[in-house]
C-alpha positions, 0 to 999 in steps of 0.5 A: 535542477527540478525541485521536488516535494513529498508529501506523506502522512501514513505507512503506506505512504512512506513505505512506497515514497521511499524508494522514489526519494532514494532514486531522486536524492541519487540523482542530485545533479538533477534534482532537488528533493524536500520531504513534507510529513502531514502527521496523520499518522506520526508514531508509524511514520516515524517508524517508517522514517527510520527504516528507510534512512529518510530525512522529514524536512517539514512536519506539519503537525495536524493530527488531533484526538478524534479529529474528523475527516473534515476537520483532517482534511481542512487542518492538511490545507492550512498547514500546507499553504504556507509551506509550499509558498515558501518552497515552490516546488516544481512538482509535488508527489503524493502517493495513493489515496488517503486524506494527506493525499486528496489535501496534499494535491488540492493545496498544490492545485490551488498554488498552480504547482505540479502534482505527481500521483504515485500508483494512479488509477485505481479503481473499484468505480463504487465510492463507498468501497473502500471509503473514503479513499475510492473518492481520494484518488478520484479526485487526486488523479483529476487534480494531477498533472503526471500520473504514475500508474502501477499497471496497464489495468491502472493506465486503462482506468485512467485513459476510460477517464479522458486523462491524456496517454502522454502523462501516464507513465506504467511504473510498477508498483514501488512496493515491490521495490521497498520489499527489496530494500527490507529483505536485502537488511532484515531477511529473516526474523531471528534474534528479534521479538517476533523470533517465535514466528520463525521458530514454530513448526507448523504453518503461519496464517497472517491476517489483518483487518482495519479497513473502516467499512469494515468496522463492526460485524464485517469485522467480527466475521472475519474474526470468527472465521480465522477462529473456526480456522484456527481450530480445525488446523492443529498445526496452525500458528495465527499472527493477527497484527491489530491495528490501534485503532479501539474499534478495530482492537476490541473486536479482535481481541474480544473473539481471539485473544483467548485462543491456544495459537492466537497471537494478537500483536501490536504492529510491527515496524515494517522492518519486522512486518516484511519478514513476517509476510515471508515466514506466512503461508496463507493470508487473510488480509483487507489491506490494499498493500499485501495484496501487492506485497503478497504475490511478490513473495509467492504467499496465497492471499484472500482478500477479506472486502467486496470489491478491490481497486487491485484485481490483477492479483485476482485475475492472475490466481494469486488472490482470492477475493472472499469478502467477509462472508464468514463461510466464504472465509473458512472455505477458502483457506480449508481449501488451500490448507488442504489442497496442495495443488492448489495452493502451489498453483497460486504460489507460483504466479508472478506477481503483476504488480512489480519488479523492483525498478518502478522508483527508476522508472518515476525519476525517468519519467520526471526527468522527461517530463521536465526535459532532463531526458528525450525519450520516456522510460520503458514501461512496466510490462504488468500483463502479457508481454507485448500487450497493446497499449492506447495512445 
């Protein structure tokens, strides 16, 4: 029986762990498995807790009213200490790349138990962008002792580094297995509080910005430019889901809210969020999950940063990467606003990242690791079918 731990401490964390505890707890004649939440962002892991039937067995409490990256990072360490003395698991699993990650991984290091990483080897290879979580996953996959990549470009990255081929396992990304699980349970938007979203009969553009590089005038571009959007395209509903941090509600709010078809929102839990992604038409978006998200669900997005640890998507034709040019912003969706060629033809690409067996995959993965199985699993063809891989 091997004995696994997760640790998490955001959404995103939760949204792509989800699967992964749901694939091991239906395996539990061969595993054990124990939740760890950090509690960087409580109300929305709770949220996400309930959405996917999850059960937090330990809950470390750490969040303080403006506590530092340090002081995050050092209150994550203390706290996991003692707990992973007490459950000493066989190997722990960390998804991404935030704080609870980097500190999550470090705590195991130290105690000489396993790591797993979740969607390993991503990179932009600039450790400001985004910051700081370019250096968390540096630092997480260097720490990690099976790494389980999302794509080949994701394997690549990781092979370039010197880390060993036969501890990379290419997945998928569990992202496309958590959107399944969603829309299989709430496939539409009606009779709930964003009804108004699936009633308006015109088009929906989605936007949401948060990332803290860029906090401040990027953010402001990006504000003005969905406004300039939203003016030119009378049939245009904006949905601006805005993250509750003040930095990021006040310039939201102070550039949008008085707009006709403006609807600034609180963030919905992702029950609601995933059939909201699907009633869009276009996104504008900095987030690294709807990047992923998005091509899952046939929906052009423009990528609002400089650079993205993700450029499959790019590479593919079904992201744009805009920055926060505000005129780069506003070109771009005018042109698939008004183009219908070329908005189909984003469209339609496959999405690179998933195909809905990546949490199947990691419990296989596991199982050979620790010799519950003899051959590793089938990997996630993310390009070209029959793409070369390195040994």
């Amino acid at each position: 029986m091997v004995k696994v731990a997760l640790v998490f401490g955001t959404r995103p964390e939760v949204i792509k762990l989800a699967p992964v505890y749901a694939a091991l707890r239906d395996r539990a004649d061969r595993f054990t498995v124990q939740v760890i939440s950090s509690g960087q962002h409580r109300d929305l892991v709770a949220q996400m807790v309930r959405v996917f039937d999850m059960q937090v067995d330990v809950d470390l409490n750490v969040m303080k009213t403006g506590q530092s990256l340090v002081g995050l990072t050092c209150s994550i360490l203390s706290a996991l200490e003692p707990v992973l003395e007490e459950l000493r698991p066989d190997v722990l699993l960390v998804q991404g790349d935030t704080t609870t990650v980097l500190a999550g991984a470090l705590a195991a290091f130290y105690q000489r138990i396993s790591v797993g990483h979740v969607e390993a080897g991503l990179r932009t290879r600039d450790k400001t962008q985004p910051f700081p979580e370019e250096i968390n996953r540096r630092l997480t996959d260097g720490m990690a002792d099976l790494h389980f990549a999302a794509t080949d470009q994701a394997r690549a990255n990781l092979l370039n580094e010197g880390l060993p081929g036969d501890r990379i396992f290419v997945t998928g990304n569990t992202v496309a297995d958590a959107l399944e699980v969603v829309l299989a349970r709430h496939p539409g938007l009606e009779g709930t509080d964003l009804a108004w979203a699936e009633e308006w009969p015109g088009r929906v553009l989605l936007v949401t910005a948060h990332r803290r590089e860029n906090w401040g005038v990027p953010m402001a571009a990006i504000c003005q430019a969905v406004r300039r959007i939203h003016d030119t395209f009378p049939d245009l509903l904006v949905v601006f889901p805005a993250h509750p941090n003040p930095t990021v509600r006040d310039t939201v709010f102070s550039l949008l809210s008085e707009a006709e078809r403006v609807r600034v929102i609180a963030p919905p839990d992702y029950a609601l969020f995933v059939p909201l992604l699907r009633r869009a038409d276009l996104i504008i978006t900095d987030s690294g999950g709807i990047q992923e998200e998005a091509p899952s669900l046939g929906i052009p997005v423009l990528v609002a940063r400089q650079t993205t640890e993700r450029p499959e998507g790019v590479e593919a034709g079904a992201a744009v990467l805009v920055g926060t040019d505000e005129e780069r912003i506003v070109s771009e969706a005018t042109r698939l606003l008004t183009d219908p060629r070329a908005y189909h033809a984003m469209a339609a690409v496959r999405s690179p990242y998933g195909d809905g067996r990546a949490s199947q995959r990691i419990a296989d993965a596991l199982e050979y690791h620790f010799g519950l199985r003899k051959e590793p699993p089938e990997p996630f063809l993310s390009q070209a079918e029959g793409s070369d891989r390195e040994s």
